[in-house]
C-alpha positions as a LaTeX table, in Angstrom:
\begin{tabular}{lrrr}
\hline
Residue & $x$ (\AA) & $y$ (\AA) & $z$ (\AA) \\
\hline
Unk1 & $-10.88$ & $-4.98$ & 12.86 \\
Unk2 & $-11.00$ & $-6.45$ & 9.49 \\
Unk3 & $-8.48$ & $-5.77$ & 6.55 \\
Unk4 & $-9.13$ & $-6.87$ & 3.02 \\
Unk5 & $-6.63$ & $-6.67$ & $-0.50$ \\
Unk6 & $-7.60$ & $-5.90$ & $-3.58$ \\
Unk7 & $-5.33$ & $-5.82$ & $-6.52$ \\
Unk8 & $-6.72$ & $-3.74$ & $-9.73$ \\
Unk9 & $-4.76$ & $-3.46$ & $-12.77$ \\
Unk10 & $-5.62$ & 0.73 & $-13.67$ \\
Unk11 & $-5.29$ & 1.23 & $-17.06$ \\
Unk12 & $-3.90$ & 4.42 & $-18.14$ \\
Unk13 & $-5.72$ & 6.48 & $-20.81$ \\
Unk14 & $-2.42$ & 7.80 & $-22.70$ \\
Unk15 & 0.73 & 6.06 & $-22.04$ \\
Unk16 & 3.13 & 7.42 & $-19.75$ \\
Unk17 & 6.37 & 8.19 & $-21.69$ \\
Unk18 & 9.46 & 8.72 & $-18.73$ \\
Unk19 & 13.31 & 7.92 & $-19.11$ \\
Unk20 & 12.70 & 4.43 & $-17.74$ \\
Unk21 & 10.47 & 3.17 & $-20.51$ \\
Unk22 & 6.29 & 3.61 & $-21.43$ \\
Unk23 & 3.59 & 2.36 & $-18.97$ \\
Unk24 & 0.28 & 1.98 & $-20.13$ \\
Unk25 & $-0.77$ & 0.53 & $-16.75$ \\
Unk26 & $-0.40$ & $-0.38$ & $-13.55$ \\
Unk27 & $-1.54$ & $-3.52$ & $-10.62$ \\
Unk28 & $-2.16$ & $-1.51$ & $-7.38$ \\
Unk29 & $-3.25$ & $-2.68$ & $-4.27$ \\
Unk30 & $-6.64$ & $-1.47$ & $-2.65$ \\
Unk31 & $-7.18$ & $-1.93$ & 0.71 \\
Unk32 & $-10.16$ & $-2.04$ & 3.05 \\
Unk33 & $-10.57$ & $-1.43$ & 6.81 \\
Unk34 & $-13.48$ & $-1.95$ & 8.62 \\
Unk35 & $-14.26$ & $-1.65$ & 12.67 \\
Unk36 & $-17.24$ & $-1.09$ & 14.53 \\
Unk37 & $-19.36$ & $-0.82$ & 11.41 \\
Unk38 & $-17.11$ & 2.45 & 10.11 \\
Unk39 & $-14.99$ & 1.74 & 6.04 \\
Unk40 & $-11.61$ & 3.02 & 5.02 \\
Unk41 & $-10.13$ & 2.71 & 2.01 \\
Unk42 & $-6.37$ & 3.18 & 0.98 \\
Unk43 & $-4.15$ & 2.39 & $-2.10$ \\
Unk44 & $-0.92$ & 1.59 & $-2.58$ \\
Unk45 & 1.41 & 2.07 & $-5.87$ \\
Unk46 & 4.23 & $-0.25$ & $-6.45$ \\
Unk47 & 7.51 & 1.39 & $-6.82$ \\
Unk48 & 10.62 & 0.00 & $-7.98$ \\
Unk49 & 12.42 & 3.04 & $-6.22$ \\
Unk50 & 10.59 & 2.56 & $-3.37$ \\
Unk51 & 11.04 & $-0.80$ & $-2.35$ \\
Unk52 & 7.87 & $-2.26$ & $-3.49$ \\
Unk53 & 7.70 & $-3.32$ & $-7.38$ \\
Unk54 & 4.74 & $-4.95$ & $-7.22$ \\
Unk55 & 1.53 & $-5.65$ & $-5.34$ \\
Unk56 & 2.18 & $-8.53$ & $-3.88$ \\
Unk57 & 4.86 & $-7.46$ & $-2.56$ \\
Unk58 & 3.28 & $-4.44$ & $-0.91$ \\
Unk59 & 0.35 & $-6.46$ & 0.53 \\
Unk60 & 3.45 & $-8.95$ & 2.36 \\
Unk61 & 4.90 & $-6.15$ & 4.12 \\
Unk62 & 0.99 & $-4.62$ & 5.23 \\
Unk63 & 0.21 & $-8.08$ & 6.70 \\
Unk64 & 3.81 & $-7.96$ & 8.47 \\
Unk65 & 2.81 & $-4.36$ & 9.86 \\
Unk66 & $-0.93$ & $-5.51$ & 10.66 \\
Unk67 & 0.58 & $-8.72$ & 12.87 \\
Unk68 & 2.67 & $-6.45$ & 15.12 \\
Unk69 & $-0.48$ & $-4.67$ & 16.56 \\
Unk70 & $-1.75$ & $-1.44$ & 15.39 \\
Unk71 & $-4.74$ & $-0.47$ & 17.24 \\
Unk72 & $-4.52$ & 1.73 & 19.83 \\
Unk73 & $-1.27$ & 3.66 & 18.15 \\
Unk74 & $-1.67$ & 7.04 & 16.91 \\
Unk75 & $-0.66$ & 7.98 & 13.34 \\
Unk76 & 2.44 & 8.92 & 14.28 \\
Unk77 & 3.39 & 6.23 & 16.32 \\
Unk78 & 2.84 & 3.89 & 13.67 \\
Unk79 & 4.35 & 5.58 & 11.07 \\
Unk80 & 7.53 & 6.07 & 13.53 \\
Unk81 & 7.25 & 2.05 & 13.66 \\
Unk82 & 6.56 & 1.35 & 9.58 \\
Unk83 & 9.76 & 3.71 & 9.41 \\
Unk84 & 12.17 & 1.55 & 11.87 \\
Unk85 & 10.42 & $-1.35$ & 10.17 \\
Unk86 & 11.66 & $-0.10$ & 6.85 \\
Unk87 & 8.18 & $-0.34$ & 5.31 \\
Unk88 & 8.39 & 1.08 & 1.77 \\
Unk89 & 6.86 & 4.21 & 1.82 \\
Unk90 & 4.96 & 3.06 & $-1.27$ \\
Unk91 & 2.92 & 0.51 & 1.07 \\
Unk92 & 1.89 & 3.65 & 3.20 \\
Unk93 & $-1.97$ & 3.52 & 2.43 \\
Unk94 & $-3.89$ & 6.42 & 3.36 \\
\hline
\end{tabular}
């Protein structure tokens, strides 16, 4: 089981006007899973609201999840742990 992070700054194509400023842009986090010759990818958004404002940040917590053992665990078993964890849900790559 092999997990790699990539961080890609996405450009928007028209700024995104909300009540807590203009974003042209964003660094996510990309990550890839591989086992037994089978790829999965997932993303992750940074969220100030969600616990997570940046990329970094979102990666630390993943390897923190990753190093408690997650094979073997069904979905729901490992979300129930990311949850008592407090993971932020922004960090939950699917």
């Amino acid at each position: 089981m092999v997990f790699s992070f990539y961080k890609v700054i996405l450009k928007k194509r028209f700024p995104l006007a909300i009540s807590r400023g203009i974003h042209s842009g964003s660094e996510n986090l990309f990550v890839r899973y591989e086992k037994d010759g089978y790829v999965g990818w997932g993303e992750g958004a940074p969220g100030r609201t969600e616990g997570a404002s940046t990329a970094d940040e979102i990666q630390k917590v993943l390897k923190e999840f990753i190093a408690t053992g997650i094979e073997g665990f069904s979905i729901q078993e490992l979300y129930d742990r990311a949850s008592e964890m407090r993971i932020p849900p922004c960090a939950y790559v699917a």
